[in-house]
C-alpha positions in Angstrom: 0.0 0.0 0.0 1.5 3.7 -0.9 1.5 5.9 1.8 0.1 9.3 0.8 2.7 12.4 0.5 2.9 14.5 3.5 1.7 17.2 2.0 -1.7 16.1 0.5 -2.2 14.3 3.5 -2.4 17.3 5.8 -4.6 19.2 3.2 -6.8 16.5 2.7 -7.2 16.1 6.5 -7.8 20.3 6.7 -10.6 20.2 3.5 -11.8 17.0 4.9 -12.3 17.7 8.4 -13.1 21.1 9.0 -16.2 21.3 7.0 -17.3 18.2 9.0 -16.6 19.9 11.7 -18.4 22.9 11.1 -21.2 20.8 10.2 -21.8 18.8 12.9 -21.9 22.0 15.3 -25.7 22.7 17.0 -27.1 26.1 16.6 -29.0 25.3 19.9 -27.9 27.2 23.2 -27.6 24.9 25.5 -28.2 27.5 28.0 -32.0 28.1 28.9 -34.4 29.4 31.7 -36.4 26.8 31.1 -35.0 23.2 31.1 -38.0 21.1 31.1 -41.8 21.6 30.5 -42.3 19.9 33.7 -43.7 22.2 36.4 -45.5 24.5 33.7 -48.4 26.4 32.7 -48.2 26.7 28.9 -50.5 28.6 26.6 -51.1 28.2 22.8 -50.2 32.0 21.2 -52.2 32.6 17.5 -50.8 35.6 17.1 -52.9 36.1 14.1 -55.0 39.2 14.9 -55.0 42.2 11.9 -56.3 45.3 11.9 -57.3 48.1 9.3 -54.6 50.6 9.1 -52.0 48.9 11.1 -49.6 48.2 7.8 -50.3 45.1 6.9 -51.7 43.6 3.5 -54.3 41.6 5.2 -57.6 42.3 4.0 -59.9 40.3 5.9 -59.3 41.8 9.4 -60.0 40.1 13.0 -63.1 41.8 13.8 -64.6 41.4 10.6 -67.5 43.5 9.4 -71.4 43.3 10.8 -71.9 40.8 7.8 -69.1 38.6 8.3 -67.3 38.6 11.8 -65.1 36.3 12.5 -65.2 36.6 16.2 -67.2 35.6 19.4 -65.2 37.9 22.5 -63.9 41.1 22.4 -61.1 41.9 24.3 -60.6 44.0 26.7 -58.2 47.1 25.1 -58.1 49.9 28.0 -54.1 49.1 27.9 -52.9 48.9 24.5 -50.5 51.2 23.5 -51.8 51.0 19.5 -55.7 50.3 19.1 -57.8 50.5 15.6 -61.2 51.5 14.9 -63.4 49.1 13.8 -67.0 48.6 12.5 -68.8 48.2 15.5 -70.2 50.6 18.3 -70.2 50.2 22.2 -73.3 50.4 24.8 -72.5 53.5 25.2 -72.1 54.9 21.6 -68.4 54.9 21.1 -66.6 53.0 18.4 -65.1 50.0 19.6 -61.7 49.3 19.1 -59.3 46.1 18.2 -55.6 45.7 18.7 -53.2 44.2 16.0 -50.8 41.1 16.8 -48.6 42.5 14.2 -47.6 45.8 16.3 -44.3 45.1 18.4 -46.4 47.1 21.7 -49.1 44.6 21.4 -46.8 41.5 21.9 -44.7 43.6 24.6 -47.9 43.6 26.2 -48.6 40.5 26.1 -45.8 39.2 27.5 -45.9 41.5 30.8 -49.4 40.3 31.2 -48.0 36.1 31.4 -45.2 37.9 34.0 -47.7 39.8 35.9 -50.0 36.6 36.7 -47.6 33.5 36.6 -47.9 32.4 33.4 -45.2 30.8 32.5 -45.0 31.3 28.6 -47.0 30.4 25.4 -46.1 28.0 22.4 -46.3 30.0 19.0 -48.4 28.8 16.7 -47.1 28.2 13.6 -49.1 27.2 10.1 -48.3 25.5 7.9 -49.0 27.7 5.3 -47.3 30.6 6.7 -44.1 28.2 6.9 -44.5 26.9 3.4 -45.1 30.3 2.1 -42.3 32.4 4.5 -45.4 34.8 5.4 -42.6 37.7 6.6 -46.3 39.4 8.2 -46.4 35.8 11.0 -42.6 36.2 10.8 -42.9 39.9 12.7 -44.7 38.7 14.7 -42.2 35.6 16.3 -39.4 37.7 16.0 -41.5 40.3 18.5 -42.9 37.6 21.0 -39.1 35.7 21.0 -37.6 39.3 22.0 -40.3 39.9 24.6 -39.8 36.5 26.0 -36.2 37.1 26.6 -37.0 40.9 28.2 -40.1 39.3 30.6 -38.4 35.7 31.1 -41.3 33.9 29.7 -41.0 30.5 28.0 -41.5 30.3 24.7 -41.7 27.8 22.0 -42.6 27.1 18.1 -45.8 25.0 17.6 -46.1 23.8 14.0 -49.8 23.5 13.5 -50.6 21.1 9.9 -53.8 23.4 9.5 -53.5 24.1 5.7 -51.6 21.2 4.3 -53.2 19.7 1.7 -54.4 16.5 0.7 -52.1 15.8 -2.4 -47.8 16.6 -3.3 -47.5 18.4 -0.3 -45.3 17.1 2.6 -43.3 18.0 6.0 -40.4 19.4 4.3 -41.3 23.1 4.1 -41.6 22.6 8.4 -37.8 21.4 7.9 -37.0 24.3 5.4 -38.9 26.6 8.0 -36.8 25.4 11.7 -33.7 25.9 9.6 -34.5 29.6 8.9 -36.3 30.2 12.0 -32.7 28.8 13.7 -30.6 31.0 11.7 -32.2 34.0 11.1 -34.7 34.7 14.1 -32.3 32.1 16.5 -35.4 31.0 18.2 -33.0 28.6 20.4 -30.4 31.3 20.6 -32.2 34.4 21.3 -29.8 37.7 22.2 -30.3 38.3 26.3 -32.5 35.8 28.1 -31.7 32.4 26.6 -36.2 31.4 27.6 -37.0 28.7 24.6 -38.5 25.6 26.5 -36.6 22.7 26.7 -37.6 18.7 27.6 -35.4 16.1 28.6 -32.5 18.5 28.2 -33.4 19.5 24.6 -35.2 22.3 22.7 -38.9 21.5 22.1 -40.6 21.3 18.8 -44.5 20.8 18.3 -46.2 19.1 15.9 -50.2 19.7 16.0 -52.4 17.4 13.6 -51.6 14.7 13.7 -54.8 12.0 13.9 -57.7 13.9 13.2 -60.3 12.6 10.6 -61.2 15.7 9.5 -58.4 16.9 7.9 -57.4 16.3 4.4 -54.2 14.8 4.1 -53.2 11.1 5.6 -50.6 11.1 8.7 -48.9 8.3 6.3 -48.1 9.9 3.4 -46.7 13.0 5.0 -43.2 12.6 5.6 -43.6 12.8 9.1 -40.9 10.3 10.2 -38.6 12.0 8.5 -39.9 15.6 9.8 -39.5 14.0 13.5 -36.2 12.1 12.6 -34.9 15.5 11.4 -35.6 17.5 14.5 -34.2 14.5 16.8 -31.2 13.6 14.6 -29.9 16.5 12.7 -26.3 17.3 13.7 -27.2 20.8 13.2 -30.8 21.8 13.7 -31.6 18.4 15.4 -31.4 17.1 18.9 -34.6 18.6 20.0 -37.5 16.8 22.1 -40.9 16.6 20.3 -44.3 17.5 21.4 -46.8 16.0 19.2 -50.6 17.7 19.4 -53.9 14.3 18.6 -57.1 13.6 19.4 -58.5 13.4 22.5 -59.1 10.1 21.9 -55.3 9.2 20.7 -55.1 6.2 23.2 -58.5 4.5 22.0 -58.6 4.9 18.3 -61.4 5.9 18.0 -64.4 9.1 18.4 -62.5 12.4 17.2 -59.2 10.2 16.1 -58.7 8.3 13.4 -58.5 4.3 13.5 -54.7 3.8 12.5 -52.1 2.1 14.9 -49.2 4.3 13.4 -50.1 7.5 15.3 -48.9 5.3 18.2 -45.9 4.7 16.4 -45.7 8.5 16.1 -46.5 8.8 19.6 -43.5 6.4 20.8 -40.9 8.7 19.1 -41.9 11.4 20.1 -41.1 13.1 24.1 -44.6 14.3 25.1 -48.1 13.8 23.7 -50.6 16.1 23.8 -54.5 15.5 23.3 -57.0 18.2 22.1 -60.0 18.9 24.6 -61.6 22.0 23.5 -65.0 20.6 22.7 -64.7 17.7 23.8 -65.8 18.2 27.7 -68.3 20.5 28.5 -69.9 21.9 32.0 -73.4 20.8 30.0 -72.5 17.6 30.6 -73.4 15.1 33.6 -70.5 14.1 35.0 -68.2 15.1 32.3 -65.5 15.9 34.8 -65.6 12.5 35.7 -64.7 11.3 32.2 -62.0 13.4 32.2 -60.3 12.2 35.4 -60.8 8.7 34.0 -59.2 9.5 30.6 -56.3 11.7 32.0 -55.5 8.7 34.2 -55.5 6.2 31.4 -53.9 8.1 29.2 -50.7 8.8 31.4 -50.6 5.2 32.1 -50.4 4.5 28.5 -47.4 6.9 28.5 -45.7 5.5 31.6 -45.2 2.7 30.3 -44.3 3.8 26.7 -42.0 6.7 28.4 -43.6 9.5 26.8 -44.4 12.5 29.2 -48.2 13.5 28.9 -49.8 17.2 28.6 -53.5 17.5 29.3 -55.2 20.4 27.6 -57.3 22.4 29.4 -59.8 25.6 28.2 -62.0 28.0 29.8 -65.4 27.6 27.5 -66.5 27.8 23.6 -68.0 29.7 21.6 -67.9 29.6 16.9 -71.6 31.8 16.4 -70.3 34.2 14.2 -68.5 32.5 11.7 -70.5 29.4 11.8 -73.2 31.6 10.9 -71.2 31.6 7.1 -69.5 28.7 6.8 -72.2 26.3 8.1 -75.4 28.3 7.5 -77.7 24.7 7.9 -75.7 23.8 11.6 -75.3 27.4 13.0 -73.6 27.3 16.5 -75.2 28.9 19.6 -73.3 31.8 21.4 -71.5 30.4 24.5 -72.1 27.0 23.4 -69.4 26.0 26.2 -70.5 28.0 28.7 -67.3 29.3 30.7 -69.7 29.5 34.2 -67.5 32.6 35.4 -64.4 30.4 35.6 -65.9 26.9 37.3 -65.4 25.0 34.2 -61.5 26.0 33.8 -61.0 25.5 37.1 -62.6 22.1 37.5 -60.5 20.7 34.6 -57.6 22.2 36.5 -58.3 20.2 40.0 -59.1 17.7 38.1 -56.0 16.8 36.1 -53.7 17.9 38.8 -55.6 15.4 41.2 -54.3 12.7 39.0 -51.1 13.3 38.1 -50.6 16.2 35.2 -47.2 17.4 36.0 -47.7 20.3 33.1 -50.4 21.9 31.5 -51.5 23.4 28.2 -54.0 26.0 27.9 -56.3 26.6 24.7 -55.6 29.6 24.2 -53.8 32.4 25.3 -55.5 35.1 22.4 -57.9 33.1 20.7 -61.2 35.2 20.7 -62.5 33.6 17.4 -63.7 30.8 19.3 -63.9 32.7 23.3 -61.1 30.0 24.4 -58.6 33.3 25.4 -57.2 33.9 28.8 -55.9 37.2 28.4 -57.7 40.2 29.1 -61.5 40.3 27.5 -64.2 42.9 28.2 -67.4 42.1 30.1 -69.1 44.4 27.4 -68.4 43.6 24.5 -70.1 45.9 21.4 -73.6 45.6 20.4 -75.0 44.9 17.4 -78.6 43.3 15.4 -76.4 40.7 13.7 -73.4 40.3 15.7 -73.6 38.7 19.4 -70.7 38.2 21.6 -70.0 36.6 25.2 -69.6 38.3 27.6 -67.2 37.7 30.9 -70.3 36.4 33.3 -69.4 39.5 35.4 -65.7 38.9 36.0 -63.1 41.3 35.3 -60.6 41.6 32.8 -58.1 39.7 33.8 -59.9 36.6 35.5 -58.3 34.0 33.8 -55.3 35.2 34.1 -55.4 35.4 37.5 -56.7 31.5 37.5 -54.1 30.9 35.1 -51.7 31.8 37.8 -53.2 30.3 41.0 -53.2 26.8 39.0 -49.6 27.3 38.1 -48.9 27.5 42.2 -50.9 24.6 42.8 -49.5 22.8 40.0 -45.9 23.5 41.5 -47.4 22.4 45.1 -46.7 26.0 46.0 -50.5 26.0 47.1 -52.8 23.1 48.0 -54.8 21.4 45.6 -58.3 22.9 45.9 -61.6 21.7 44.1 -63.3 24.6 44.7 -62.2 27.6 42.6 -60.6 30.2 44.5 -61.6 33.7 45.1 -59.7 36.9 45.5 -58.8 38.7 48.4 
């Protein structure tokens, strides 16, 4: 065997190894407030929220019009620093106003709002479409919430939601496109100041929501999500992250609002935490429905004890889809307050309830979502009035209600309180 020449065998070792090198490097900080979603109170951030004259090129904005709203709560805007006019009038007379997510106040606010009550951070919702497309309008708005969850040291973390993905030549690998730019460009597991992006088991978290349901269009099979997951766990670069994975409520079973199809459990066994979808799927209506849930949360985190998958249970204050439904399903019009929120009993029962049988985290539907009256934050108790329009109202409560609940179950989900059935009240 020749030996090779000295000198191409030191400049092969130099062009050989040092791009290897470089390569294999993790763009993750390793460094973060947050090392695991145990111990948490979570929220899921839209973030979608437009409004006329705020700079944008939407066109359809949050509020809607008197013909077409896309709402079913108003929030509650005494202490935005940027509010719009919109459409609709007050009790009293006055136009009522709507913030935009897009302005970099509105987030700021947001964010002090999680620190204020205990909160401790949101997931950022982000769809597929917006990923596939770069939507530089959603992109504003994670570079704003990642810099104001640094300044108020507030978890945060990037939720891919598969809303939007079509049924046919469309696949995960825009979401792998996507966590590459969103690592470079935004450094989402890097930020500057506060290092706050949530970590499991030691590792950056990554959601995937989607995954299960019957409703949607494309199959779970032919979606390249093995690969999407085997990317985030395995890259050498934008890899070694934990993975959330968002199903059915009825994930374990197979059945009711998931679909029949043992490989979501093979999803569910790579993956680091599972978490099932409950808005709508208990209700205060219901005899015993609490029950039910205690039952299923207690199954379910059996199932995952003995897979070694950590389990989230999902938890929301009430429902509402009037407005819209009133458009896209004229024949099967929804009620307003279908879910009825009962001035905070319903939250707070599914609160007791998981934490009675084990949650040791929990994810809240939804921090801002007023489309279907799932937010937390701030939301007025009088909303604007209208002949074709009608929104819930806060059953009397103040502003900041469920924020304040928010915050009293993150105590007692820490043991920092005792567990109480019974919601509590302010002093």
């Amino acid at each position: 065997m020749k030996s090779i020449p000295k000198f191409l065998s030191y400049s092969a070792l130099v062009c050989i190894c040092m791009p290897f090198y470089g390569a294999a490097q993790s763009k993750h900080s390793k460094q973060t407030e947050y090392p695991s979603y145990k111990g948490l109170v979570m929220a899921g951030y839209q973030g979608w929220f437009r409004a006329e004259g705020d700079g944008t090129k939407s066109k359809r904005w949050a509020y809607g019009t008197e013909n077409r709203n896309g709402i079913d709560m108003w929030p509650d805007v005494r202490e935005y620093e940027k509010t719009y006019n919109t459409p609709y009038k007050l009790n009293n007379g006055e136009t009522a106003k709507f913030f935009s997510s897009h302005d970099k106040s509105t987030v700021d606010l947001h964010f002090k709002w999680m620190k204020e009550y205990g909160l401790d951070g949101v997931f950022m919702q982000r769809f597929f479409g917006n990923a596939k497309n770069r939507d530089m309008e959603s992109v504003t708005v994670l570079k704003n919430a990642f810099e104001a969850a640094s300044k108020n040291v507030r978890a945060i973390g990037v939720m891919y939601d598969l809303s939007g993905l079509g049924a046919s030549n469309e696949d995960c690998s825009a979401l792998i496109a996507d966590w590459k730019y969103l690592v470079d460009e935004l450094k989402v597991t890097n930020q500057t100041g506060k290092k706050t992006y949530i970590h499991h088991n030691g590792k950056p978290l990554v959601t995937i929501w989607g995954i299960g349901f019957p409703d949607r269009p494309y199959n779970m099979r032919n979606i390249g999500l093995d690969k999407f997951i085997d990317f985030l766990k395995n890259d050498p670069v934008y890899g070694n992250c934990s993975v959330m994975l968002g199903v059915p409520m009825a994930w374990r079973t197979l059945n009711a609002d998931c679909v029949n199809d043992p490989y979501l459990h093979e999803l569910i066994k790579k993956s680091d935490i599972v978490l099932p979808w409950s808005v709508q799927r208990y209700s205060p209506l219901l005899h015993n429905d609490m029950d039910r849930l205690r039952d299923n949360t207690i199954a379910d985190i059996k199932w995952c004890r003995d897979n070694k998958v950590d389990y989230v249970p999902c938890i929301y204050p009430g429902f509402s889809w009037h407005n819209l439904s009133k458009y896209e399903f004229p024949d099967d019009v929804k009620p307003v307050g279908s879910i009825p929120r009962q001035g905070g009993r319903f939250y707070w029962q599914q609160i007791a309830t998981v934490i009675n049988v084990g949650a040791s985290m929990l994810y809240v539907a939804m921090f801002d979502e007023v489309n279907e009256a799932t937010a937390i934050f701030k939301v007025t108790d009088n909303p604007p009035v209208s002949k074709v329009t009608s929104f819930v109202n806060n059953d009397g409560k103040p502003s900041d209600h469920y924020l304040w609940l928010t915050g009293e179950a993150a105590k007692m989900l820490r043991n920092e309180k005792s567990l109480s059935i019974k919601m509590p009240e302010r002093k």
